[in-house]
Short mmCIF file of the C-alpha atoms (twelve columns), coordinates in Angstrom:
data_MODEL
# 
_entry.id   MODEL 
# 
loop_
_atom_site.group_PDB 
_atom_site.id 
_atom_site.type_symbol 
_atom_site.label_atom_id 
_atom_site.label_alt_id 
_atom_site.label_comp_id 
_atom_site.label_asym_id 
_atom_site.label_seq_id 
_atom_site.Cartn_x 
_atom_site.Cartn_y 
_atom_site.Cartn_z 
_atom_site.pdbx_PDB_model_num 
ATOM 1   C CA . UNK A 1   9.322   10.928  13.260  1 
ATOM 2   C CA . UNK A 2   6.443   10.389  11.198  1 
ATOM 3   C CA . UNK A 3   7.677   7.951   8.171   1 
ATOM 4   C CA . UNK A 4   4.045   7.989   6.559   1 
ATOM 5   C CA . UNK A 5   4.395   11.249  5.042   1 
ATOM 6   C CA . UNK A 6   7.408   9.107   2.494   1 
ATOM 7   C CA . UNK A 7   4.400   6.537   1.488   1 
ATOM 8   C CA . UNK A 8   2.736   6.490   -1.575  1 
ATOM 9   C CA . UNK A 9   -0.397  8.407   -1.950  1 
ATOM 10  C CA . UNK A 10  -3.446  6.850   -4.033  1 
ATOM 11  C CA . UNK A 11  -3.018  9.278   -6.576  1 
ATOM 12  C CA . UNK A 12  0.078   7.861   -7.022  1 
ATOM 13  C CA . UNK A 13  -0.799  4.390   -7.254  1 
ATOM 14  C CA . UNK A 14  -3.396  5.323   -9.491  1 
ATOM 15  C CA . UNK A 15  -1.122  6.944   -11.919 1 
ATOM 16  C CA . UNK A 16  0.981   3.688   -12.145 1 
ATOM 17  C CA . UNK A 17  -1.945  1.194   -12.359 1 
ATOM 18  C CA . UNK A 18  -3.474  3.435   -15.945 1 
ATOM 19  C CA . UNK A 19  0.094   3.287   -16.815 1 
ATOM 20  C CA . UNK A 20  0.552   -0.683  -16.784 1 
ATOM 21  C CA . UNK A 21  -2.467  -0.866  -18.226 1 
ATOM 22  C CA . UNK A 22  -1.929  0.777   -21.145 1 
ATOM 23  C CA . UNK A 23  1.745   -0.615  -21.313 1 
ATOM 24  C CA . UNK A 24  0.251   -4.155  -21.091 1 
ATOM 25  C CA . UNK A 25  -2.287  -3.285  -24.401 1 
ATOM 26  C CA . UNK A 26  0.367   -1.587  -26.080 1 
ATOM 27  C CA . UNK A 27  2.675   -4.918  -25.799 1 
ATOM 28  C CA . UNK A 28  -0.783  -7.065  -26.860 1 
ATOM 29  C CA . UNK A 29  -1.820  -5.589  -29.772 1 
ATOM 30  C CA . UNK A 30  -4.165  -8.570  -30.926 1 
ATOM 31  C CA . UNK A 31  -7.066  -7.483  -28.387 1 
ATOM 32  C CA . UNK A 32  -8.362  -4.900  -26.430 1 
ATOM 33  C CA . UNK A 33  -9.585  -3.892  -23.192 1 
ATOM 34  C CA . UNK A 34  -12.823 -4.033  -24.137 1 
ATOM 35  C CA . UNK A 35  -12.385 -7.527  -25.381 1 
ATOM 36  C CA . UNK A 36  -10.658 -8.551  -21.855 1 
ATOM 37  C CA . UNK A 37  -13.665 -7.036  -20.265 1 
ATOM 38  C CA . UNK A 38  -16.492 -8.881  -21.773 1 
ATOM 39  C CA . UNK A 39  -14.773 -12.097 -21.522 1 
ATOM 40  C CA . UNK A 40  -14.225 -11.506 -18.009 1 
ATOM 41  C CA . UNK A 41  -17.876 -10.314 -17.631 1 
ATOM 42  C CA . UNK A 42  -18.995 -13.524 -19.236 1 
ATOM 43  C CA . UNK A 43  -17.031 -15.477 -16.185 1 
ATOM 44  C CA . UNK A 44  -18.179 -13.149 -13.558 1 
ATOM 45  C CA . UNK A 45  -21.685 -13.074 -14.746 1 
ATOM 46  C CA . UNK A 46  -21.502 -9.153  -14.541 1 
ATOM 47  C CA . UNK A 47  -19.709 -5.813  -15.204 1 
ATOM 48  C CA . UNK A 48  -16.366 -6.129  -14.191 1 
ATOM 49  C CA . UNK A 49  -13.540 -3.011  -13.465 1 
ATOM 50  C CA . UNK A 50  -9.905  -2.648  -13.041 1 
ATOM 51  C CA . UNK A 51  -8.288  -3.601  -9.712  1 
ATOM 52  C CA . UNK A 52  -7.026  -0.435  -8.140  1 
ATOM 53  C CA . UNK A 53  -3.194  -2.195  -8.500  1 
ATOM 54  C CA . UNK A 54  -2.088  -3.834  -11.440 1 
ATOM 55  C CA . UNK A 55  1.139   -6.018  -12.524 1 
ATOM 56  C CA . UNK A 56  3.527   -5.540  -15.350 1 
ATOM 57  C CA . UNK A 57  2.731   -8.721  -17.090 1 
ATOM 58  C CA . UNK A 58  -1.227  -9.131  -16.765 1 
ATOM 59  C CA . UNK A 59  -4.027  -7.598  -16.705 1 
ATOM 60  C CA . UNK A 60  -6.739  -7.659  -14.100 1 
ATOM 61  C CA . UNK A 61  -10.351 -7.064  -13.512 1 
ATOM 62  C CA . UNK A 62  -12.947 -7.511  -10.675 1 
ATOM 63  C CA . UNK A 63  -16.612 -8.353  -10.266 1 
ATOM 64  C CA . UNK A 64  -18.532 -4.792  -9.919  1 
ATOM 65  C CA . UNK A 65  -21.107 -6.553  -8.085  1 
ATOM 66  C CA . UNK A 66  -20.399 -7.575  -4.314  1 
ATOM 67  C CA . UNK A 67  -22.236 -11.093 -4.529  1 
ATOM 68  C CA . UNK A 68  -19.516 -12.250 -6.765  1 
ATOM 69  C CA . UNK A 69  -16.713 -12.074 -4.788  1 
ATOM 70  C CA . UNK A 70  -14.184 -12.538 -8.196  1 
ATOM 71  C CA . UNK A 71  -11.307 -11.596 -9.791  1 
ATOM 72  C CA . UNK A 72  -10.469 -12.600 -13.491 1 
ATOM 73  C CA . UNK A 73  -6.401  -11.891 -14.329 1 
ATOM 74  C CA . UNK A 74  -4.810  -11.618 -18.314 1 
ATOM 75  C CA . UNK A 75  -0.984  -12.735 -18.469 1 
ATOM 76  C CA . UNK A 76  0.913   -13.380 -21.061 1 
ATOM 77  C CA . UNK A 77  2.392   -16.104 -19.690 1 
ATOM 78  C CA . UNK A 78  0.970   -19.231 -17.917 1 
ATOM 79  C CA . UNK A 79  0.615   -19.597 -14.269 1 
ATOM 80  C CA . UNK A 80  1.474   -23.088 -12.724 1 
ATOM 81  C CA . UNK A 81  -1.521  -24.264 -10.887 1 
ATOM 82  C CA . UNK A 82  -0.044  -26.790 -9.320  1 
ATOM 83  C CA . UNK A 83  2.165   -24.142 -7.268  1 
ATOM 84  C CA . UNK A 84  -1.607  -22.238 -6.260  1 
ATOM 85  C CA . UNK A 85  -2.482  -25.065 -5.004  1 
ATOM 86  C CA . UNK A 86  0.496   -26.003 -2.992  1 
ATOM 87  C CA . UNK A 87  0.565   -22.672 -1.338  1 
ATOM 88  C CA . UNK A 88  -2.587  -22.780 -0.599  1 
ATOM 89  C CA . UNK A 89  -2.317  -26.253 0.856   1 
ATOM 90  C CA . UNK A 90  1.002   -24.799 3.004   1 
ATOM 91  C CA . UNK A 91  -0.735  -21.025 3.651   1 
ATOM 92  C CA . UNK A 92  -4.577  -21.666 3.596   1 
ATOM 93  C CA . UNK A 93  -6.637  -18.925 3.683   1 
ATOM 94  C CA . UNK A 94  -3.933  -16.365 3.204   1 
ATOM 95  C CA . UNK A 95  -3.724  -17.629 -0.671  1 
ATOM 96  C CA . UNK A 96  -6.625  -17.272 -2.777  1 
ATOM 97  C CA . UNK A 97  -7.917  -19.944 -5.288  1 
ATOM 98  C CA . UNK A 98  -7.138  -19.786 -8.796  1 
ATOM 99  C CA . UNK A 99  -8.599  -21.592 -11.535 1 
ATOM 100 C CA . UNK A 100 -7.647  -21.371 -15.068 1 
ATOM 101 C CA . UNK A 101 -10.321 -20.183 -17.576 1 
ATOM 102 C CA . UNK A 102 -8.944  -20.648 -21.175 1 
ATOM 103 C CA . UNK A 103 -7.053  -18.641 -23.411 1 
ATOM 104 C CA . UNK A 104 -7.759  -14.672 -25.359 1 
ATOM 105 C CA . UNK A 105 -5.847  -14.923 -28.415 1 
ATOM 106 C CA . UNK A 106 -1.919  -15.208 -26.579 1 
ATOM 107 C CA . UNK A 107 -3.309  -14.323 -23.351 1 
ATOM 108 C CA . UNK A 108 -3.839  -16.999 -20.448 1 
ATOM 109 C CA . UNK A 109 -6.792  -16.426 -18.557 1 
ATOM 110 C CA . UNK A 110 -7.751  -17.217 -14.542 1 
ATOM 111 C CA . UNK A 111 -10.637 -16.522 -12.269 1 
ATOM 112 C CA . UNK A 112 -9.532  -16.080 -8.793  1 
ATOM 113 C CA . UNK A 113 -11.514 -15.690 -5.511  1 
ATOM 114 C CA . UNK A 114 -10.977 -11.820 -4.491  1 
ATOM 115 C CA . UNK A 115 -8.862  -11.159 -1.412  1 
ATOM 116 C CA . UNK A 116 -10.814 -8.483  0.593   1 
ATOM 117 C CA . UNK A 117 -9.433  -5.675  2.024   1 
ATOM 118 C CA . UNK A 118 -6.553  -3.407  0.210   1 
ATOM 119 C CA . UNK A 119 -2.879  -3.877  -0.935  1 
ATOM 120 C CA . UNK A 120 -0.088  -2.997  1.859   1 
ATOM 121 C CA . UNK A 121 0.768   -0.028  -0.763  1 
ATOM 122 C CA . UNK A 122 -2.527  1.700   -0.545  1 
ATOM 123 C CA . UNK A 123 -3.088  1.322   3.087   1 
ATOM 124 C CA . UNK A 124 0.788   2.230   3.951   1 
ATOM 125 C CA . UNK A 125 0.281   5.713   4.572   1 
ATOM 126 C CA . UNK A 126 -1.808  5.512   7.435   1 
ATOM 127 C CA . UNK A 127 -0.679  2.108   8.952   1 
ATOM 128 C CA . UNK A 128 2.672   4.048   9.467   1 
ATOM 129 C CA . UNK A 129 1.259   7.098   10.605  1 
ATOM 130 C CA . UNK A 130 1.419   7.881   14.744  1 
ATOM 131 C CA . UNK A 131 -1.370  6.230   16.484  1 
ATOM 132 C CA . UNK A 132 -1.819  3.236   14.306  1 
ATOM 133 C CA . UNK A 133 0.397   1.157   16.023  1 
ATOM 134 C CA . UNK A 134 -1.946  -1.274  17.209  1 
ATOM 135 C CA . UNK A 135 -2.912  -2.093  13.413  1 
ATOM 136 C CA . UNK A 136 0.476   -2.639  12.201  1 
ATOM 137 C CA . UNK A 137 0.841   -5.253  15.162  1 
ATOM 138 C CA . UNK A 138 -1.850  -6.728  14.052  1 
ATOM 139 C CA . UNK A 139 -0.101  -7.009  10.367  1 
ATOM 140 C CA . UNK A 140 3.018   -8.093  12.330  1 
ATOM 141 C CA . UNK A 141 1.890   -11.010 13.558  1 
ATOM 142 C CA . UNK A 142 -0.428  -12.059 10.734  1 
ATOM 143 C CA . UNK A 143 3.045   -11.883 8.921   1 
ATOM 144 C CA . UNK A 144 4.221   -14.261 11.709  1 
ATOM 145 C CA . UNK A 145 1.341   -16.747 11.725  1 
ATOM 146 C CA . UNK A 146 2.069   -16.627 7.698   1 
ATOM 147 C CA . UNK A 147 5.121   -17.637 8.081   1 
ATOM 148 C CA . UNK A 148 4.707   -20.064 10.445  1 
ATOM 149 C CA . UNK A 149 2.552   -21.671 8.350   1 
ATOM 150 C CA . UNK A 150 5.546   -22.923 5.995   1 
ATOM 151 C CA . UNK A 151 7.410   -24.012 9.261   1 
ATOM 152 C CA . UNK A 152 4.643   -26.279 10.210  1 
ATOM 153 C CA . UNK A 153 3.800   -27.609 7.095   1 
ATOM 154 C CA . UNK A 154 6.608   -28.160 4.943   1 
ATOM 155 C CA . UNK A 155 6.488   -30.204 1.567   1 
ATOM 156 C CA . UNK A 156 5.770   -33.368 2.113   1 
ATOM 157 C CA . UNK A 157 8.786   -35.185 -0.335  1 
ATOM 158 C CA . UNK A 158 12.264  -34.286 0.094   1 
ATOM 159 C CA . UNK A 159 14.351  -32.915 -2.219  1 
ATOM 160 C CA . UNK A 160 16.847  -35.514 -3.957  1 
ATOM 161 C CA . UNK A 161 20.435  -34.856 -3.335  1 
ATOM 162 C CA . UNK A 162 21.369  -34.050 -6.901  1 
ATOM 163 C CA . UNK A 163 18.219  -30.913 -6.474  1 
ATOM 164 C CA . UNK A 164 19.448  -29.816 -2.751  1 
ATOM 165 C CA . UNK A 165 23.260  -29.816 -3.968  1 
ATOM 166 C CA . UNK A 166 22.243  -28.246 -7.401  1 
ATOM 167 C CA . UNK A 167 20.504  -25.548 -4.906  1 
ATOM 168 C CA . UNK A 168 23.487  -25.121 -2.673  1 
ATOM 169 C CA . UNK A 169 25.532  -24.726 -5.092  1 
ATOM 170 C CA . UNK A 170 23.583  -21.954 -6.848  1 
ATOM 171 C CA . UNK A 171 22.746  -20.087 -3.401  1 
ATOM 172 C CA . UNK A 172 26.936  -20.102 -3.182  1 
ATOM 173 C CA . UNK A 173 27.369  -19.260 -6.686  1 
ATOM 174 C CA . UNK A 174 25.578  -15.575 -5.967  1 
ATOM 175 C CA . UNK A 175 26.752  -14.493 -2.622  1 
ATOM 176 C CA . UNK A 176 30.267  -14.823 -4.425  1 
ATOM 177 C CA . UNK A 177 28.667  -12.823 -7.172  1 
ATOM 178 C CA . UNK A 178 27.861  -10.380 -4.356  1 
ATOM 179 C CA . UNK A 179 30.993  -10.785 -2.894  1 
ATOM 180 C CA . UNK A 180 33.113  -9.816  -6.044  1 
ATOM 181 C CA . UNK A 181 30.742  -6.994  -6.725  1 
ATOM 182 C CA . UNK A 182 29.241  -5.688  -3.528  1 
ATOM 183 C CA . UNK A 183 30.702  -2.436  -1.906  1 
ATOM 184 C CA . UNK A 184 33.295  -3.651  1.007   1 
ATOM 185 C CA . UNK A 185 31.292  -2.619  3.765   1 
ATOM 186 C CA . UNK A 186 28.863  -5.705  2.887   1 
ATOM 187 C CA . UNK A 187 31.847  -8.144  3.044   1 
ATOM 188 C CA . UNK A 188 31.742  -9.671  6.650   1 
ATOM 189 C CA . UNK A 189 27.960  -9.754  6.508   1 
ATOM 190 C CA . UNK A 190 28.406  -11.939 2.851   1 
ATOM 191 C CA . UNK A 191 31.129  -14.197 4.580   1 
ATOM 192 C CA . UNK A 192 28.998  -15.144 7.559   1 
ATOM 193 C CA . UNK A 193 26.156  -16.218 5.183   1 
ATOM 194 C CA . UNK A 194 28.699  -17.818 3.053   1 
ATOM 195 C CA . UNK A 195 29.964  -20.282 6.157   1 
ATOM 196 C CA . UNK A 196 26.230  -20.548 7.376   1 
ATOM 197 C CA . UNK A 197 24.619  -21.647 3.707   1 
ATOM 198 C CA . UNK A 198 25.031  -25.309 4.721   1 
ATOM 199 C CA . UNK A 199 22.726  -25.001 7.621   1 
ATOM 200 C CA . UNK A 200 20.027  -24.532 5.166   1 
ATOM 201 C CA . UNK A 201 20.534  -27.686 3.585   1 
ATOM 202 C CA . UNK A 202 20.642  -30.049 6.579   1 
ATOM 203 C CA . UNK A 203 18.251  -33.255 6.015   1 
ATOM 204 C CA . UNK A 204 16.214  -32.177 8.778   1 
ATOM 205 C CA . UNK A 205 15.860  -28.222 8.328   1 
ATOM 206 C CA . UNK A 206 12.652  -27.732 5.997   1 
ATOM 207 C CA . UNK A 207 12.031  -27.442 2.209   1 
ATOM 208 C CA . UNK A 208 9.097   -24.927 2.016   1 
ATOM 209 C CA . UNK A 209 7.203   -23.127 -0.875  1 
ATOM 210 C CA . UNK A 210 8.288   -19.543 -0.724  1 
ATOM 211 C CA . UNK A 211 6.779   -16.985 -1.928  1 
ATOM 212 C CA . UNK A 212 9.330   -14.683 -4.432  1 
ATOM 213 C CA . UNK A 213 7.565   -11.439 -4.181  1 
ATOM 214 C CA . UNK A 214 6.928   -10.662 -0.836  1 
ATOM 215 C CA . UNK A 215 6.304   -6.603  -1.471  1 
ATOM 216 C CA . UNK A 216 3.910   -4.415  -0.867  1 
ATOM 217 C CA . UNK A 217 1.181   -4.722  -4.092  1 
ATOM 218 C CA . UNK A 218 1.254   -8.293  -2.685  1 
ATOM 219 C CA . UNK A 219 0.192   -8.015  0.527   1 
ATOM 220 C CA . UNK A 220 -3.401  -7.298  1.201   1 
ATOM 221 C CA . UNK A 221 -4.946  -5.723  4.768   1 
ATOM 222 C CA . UNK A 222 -8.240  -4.661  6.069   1 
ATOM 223 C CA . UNK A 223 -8.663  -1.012  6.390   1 
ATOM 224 C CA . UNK A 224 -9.896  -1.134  9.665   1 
ATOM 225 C CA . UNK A 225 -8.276  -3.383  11.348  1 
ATOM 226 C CA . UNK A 226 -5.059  -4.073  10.186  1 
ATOM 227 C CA . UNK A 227 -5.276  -7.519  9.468   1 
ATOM 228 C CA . UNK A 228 -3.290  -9.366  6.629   1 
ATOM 229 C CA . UNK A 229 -6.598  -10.766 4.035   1 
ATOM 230 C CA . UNK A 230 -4.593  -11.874 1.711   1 
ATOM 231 C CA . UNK A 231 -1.339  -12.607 -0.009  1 
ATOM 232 C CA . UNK A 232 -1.319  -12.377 -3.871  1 
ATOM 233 C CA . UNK A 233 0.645   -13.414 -6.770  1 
ATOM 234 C CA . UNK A 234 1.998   -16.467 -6.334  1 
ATOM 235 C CA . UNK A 235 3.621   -16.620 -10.187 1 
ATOM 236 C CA . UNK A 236 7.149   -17.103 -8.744  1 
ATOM 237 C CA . UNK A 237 6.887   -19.340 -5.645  1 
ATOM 238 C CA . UNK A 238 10.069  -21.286 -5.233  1 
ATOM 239 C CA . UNK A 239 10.690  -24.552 -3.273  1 
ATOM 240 C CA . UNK A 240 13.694  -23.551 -1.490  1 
ATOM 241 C CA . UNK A 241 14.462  -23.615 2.316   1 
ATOM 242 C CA . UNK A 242 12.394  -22.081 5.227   1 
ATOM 243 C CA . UNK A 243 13.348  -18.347 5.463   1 
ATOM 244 C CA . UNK A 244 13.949  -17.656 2.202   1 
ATOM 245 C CA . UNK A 245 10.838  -15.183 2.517   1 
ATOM 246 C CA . UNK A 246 11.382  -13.767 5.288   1 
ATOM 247 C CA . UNK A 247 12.555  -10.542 4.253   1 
ATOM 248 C CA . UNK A 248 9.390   -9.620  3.673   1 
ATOM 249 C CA . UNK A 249 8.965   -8.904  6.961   1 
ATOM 250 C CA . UNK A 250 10.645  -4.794  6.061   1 
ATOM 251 C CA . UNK A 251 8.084   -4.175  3.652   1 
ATOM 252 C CA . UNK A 252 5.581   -3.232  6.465   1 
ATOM 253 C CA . UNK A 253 8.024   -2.059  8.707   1 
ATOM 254 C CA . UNK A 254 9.234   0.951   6.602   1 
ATOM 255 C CA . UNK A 255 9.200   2.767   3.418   1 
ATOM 256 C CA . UNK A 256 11.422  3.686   0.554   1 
ATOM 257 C CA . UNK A 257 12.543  6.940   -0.814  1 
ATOM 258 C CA . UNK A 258 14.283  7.502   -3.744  1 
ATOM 259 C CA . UNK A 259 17.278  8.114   -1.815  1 
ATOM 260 C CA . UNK A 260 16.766  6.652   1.848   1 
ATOM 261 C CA . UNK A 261 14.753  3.914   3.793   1 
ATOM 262 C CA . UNK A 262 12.501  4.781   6.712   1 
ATOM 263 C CA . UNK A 263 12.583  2.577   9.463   1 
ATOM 264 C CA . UNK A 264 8.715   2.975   11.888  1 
ATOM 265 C CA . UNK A 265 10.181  4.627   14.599  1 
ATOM 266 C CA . UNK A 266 9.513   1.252   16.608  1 
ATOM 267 C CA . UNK A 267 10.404  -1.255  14.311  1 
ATOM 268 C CA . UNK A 268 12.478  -3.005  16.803  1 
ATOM 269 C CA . UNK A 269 9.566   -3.528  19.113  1 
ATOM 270 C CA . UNK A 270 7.750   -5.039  16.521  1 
ATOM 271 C CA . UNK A 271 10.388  -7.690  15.432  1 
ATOM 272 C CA . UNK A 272 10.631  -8.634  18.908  1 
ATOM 273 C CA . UNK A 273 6.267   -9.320  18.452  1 
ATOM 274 C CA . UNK A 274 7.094   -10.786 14.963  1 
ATOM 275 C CA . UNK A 275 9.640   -13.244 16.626  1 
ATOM 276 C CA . UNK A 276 7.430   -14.051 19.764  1 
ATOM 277 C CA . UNK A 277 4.452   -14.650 17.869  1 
ATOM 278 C CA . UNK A 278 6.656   -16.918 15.518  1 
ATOM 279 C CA . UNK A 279 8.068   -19.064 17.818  1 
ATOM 280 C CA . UNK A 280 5.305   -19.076 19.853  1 
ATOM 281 C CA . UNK A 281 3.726   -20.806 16.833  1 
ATOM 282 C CA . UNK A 282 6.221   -23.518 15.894  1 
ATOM 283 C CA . UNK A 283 7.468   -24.476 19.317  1 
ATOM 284 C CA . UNK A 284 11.065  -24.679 20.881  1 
ATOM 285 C CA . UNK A 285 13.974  -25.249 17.845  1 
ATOM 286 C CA . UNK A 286 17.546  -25.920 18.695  1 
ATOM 287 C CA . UNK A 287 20.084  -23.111 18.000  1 
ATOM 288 C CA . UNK A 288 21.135  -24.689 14.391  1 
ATOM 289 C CA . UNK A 289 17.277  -24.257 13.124  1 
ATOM 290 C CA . UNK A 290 17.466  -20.589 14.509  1 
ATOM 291 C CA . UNK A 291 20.644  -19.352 13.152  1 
ATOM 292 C CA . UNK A 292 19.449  -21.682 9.659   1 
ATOM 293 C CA . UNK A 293 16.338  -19.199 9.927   1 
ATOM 294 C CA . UNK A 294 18.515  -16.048 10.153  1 
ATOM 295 C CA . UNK A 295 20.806  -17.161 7.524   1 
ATOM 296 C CA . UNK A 296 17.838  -17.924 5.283   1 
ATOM 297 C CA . UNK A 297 16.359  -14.510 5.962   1 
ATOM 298 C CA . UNK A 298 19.615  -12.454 5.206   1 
ATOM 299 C CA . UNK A 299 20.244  -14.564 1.966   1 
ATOM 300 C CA . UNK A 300 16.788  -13.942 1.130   1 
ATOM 301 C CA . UNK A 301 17.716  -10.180 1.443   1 
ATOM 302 C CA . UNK A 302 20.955  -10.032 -0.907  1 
ATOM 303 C CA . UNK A 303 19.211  -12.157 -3.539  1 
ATOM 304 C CA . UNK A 304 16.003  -10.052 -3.557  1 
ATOM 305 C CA . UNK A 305 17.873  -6.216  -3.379  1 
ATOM 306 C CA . UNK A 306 21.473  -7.052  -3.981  1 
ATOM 307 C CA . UNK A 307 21.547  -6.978  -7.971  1 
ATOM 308 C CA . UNK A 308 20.194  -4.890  -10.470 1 
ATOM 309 C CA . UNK A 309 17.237  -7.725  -11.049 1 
ATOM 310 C CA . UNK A 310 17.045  -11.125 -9.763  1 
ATOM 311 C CA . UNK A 311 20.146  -13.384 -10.176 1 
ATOM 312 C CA . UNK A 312 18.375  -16.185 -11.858 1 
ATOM 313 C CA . UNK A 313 17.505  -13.130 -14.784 1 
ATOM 314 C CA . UNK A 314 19.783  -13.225 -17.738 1 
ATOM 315 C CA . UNK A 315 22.652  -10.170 -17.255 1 
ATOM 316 C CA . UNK A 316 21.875  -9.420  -13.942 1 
ATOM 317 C CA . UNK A 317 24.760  -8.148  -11.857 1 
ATOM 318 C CA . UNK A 318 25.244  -7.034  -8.141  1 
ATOM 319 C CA . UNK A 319 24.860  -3.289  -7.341  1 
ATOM 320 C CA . UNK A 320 27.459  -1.192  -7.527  1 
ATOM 321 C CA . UNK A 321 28.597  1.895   -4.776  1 
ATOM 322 C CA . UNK A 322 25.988  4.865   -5.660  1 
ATOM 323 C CA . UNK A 323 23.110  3.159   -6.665  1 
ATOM 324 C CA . UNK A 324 20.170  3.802   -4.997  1 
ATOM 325 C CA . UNK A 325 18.760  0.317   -4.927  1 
ATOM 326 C CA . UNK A 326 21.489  0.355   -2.202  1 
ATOM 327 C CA . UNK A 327 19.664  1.638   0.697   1 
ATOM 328 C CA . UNK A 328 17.492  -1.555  1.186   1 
ATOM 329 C CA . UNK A 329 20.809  -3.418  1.777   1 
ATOM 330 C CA . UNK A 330 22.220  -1.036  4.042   1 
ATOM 331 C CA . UNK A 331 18.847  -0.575  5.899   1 
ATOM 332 C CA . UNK A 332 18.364  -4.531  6.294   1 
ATOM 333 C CA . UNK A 333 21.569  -5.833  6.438   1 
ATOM 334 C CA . UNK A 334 23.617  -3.794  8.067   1 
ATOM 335 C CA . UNK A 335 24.174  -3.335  12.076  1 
# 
């Protein structure tokens, strides 16, 4: 089955991209594009254009000229630099450097170094398609190498016991959420995370930065080879345990309809790559630290597509039978 014809096309992505942008002007009245753009000329030292995929909350432009390997990026709220610069310290090169540049009017300003290559959304089409197998493994285990890179070089302070049990306790707090609201056919998947949660918070199991948006605009390959370049927006990185994350793994093994997910037609041979090249990485763990790693991973899943936005959001409540959101949980979490 060929999955790709289910992926976005560019036209699409283009159509959403002119749409944010005039969304974010229309909800920052005080200044203009034109005023963004000459202030992130001025940076750049040269005409700048839109990035071919833009965010909800910012606004973002690169350097037109290929010397200046830049990106300057509008928000309307500030990004902790601190964070950047712990994920890049945990990721390297797969993070790129950010550097605040001042404020336009309410809008916080940063210059980052441009991550080559294209976003996972605008290159899914063909990395799915029959015969491109060889790039996607290539993705695969960049993802696993990415990932490893948290395993290997957790943070270097440990949480105190008031954070880790504060943690626990709100990790337990929504998988009863999702247990009280969830569909039934979730319920022995929820109870086995439920009696596994504590392996997360073992003194020895690592406290990692994850990244919170592992999807597709994030994710950035080279056209022609597969490779992951990049991964972007790092806004929401969370200390939390190793695994956390790891759901993004199904972003680039699949796509989404509006009514179905798509599995590649060998996504099972390329977990079992994902998983080799991961623990070929890290080294022998005991069985605790794997099943922690699985338990991580599925909890990772139910927090990310088990509620109508994330948990931590004000009002947000657990899906209920017929939504569509529903497939990603039944595609991921399911047997």
């Amino acid at each position: 089955m060929d999955i790709s014809v289910y992926a976005a096309r560019a036209e699409d992505i283009d159509v959403l991209s002119t749409f944010q942008i005039a969304n974010f002007f229309r909800q920052h009245k005080s200044i203009t594009r034109d005023d963004c753009n000459h202030r992130a000329a001025a940076i750049v030292k040269g005409p700048v254009s839109p990035t071919p995929i833009q965010g909800q909350a910012s606004y973002t432009v690169v350097a037109d000229s290929s010397h200046q390997r830049k990106v300057v990026q509008f928000r309307h709220t500030a990004l902790n630099i601190g964070i950047v610069r712990q994920s890049r310290q945990t990721y390297g090169d797969f993070v790129p450097n950010c550097e605040f540049r001042g404020m336009v009017n309410d809008l916080y300003m940063y210059e980052m170094d441009l991550v080559a290559g294209v976003a996972f959304c605008g290159a899914r089409r063909w990395l799915l398609a029959p015969g491109m197998e060889q790039h996607l493994l290539r993705t695969v285990e960049d993802f696993a190498r990415f990932f490893a890179s948290a395993w290997t070089k957790p943070l270097g302070s440990k949480q105190s016991p008031d954070v880790a049990r504060g943690l626990f306790a709100h990790y337990a707090n929504i998988v009863d959420q999702l247990s009280h609201g969830l569909p039934d056919r979730f319920q022995l998947k929820l109870d086995e995370m439920r009696r596994g949660l504590p392996l997360l918070f073992r003194p020895d199991y690592p406290m990692v930065l994850n990244h919170d948006d592992l999807l597709e605009m994030n994710i950035h390959v080279n056209e022609d080879t597969g490779h992951i370049t990049g991964i972007v927006d790092w806004a929401d990185a969370k200390t939390a345990p190793f695994g956390i994350s790891l759901g993004g793994l199904e972003t680039v093994l699949g796509v989404q309809t509006s009514s179905s997910w798509f599995f590649h037609p060998d996504h099972n041979f390329f977990r079992e790559r994902f998983w080799s090249a991961f623990y070929a990485l890290i080294g022998p763990l005991a069985d605790d630290d794997r099943r922690a790693i699985d338990i991580g991973r599925v909890f990772g899943l139910f927090r990310t597509h088990g509620f109508d936005r994330r948990p931590e959001k004000k009002n947000a409540v657990p899906l209920a039978e017929g939504d569509p959101g529903l497939v990603c949980l039944d595609a991921f979490c399911l047997p």
